[in-house]
C-alpha positions as CSV (number, residue, x, y, z in Angstrom):
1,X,34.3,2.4,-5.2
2,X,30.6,2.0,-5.2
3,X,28.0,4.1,-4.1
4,X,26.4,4.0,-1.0
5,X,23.0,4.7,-1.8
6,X,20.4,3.9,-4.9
7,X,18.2,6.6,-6.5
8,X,15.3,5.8,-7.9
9,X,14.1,7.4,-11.3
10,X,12.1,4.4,-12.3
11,X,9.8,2.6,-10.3
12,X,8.1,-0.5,-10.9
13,X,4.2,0.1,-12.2
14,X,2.4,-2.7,-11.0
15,X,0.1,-3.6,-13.2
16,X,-3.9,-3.3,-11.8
17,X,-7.5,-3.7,-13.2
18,X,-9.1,-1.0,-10.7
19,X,-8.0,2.0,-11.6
20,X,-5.6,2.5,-8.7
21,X,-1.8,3.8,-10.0
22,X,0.6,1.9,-8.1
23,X,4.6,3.0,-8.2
24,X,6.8,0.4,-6.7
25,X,9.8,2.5,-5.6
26,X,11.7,-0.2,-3.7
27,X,10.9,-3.9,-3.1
28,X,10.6,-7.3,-4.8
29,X,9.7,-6.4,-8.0
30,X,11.9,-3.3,-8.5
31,X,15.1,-4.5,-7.5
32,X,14.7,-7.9,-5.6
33,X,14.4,-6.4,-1.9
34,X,12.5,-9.1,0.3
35,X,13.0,-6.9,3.5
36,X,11.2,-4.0,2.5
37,X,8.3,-2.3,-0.2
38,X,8.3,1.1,-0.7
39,X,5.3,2.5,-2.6
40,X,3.6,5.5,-4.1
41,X,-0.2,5.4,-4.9
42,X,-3.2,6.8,-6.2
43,X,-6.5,5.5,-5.3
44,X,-9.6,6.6,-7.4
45,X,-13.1,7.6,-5.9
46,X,-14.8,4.4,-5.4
47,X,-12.1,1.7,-5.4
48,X,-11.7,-0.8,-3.1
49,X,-9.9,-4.3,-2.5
50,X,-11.3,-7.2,-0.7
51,X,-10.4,-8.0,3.0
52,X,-7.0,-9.2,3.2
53,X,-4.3,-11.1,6.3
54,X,-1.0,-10.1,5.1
55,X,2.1,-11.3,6.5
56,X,3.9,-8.1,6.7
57,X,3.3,-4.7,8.8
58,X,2.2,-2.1,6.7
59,X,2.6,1.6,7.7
60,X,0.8,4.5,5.4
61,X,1.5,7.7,5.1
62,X,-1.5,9.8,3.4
63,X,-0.4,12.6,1.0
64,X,-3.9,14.1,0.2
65,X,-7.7,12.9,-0.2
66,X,-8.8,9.8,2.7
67,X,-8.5,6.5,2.9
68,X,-10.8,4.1,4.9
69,X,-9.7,1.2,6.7
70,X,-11.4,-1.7,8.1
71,X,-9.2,-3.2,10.6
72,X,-10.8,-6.5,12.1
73,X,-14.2,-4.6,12.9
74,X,-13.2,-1.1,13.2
75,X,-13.5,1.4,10.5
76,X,-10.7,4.1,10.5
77,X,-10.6,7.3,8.4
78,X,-6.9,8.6,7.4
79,X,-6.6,12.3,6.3
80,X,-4.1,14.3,4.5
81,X,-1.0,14.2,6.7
82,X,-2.5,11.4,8.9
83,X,-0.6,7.8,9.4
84,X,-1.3,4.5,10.4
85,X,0.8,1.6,11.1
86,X,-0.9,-1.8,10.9
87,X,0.1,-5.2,12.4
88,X,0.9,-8.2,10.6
89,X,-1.5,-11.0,10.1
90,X,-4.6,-8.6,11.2
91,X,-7.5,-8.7,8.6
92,X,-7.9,-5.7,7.0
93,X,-9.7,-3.9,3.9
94,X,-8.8,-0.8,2.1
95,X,-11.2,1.4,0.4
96,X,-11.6,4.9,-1.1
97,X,-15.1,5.5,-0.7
98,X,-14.8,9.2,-1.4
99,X,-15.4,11.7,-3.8
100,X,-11.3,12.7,-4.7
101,X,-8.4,10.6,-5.0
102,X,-6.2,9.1,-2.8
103,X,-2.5,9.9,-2.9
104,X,-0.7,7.6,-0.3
105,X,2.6,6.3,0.1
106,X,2.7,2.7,1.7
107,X,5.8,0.8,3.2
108,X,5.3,-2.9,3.8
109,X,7.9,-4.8,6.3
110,X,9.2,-7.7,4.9
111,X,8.5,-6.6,1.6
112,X,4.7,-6.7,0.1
113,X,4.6,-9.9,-2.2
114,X,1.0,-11.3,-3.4
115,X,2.0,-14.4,-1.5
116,X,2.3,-13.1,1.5
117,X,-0.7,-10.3,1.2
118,X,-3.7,-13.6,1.3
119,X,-6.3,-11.3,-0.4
120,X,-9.9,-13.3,0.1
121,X,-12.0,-14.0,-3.0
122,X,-15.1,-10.9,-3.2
């Protein structure tokens, strides 16, 4: 009989060039799931990604530091223990303009793929 559940002792480190620590636990790249990403991260002081529409909801779960969101116009500051669930095809960009780390967990619906995230060019 199989198991009816997966642990995960491995995650998928997708590779970056900003500093940001990114641990795929479940998704596309770790083990094929299109439906949903499951992610741990760590952003540094100062990082930041360029606006973005994805395709997907994304909902984030902040474990400690802040994260700053602009969503459409509106900038939002998440703290530790704050969460924030964000529609699909709304332009958004994620920053870390502060002076710690950001530890974060982030769960994309279907799964995050870089296809589907339509990053613009900074």
């Amino acid at each position: 009989m199989s198991k009816k559940y997966q642990i995960q002792k491995s995650p998928f480190i997708v590779p970056t060039t900003d500093g940001k620590l990114i641990e795929e636990h479940f998704g596309k790249a770790t083990n094929g799931n299109s439906g949903i990403s499951i992610a741990h991260m760590i952003a540094p002081p100062g990082w930041s990604e360029p606006f973005q529409t994805p395709e997907f909801e994304e909902y984030t779960y902040i474990i400690r530091g802040k994260k700053q969101f602009i969503i459409e116009d509106e900038k939002v500051i998440l703290e530790k223990g704050q969460s924030i669930k964000i529609e699909k095809n709304t332009r958004i960009q994620y920053s870390n303009p502060f002076d710690e780390a950001c530890e974060y967990l982030a769960i994309c619906l279907p799964a995050f793929t870089m296809e589907a995230v339509h990053r613009e060019k900074s």
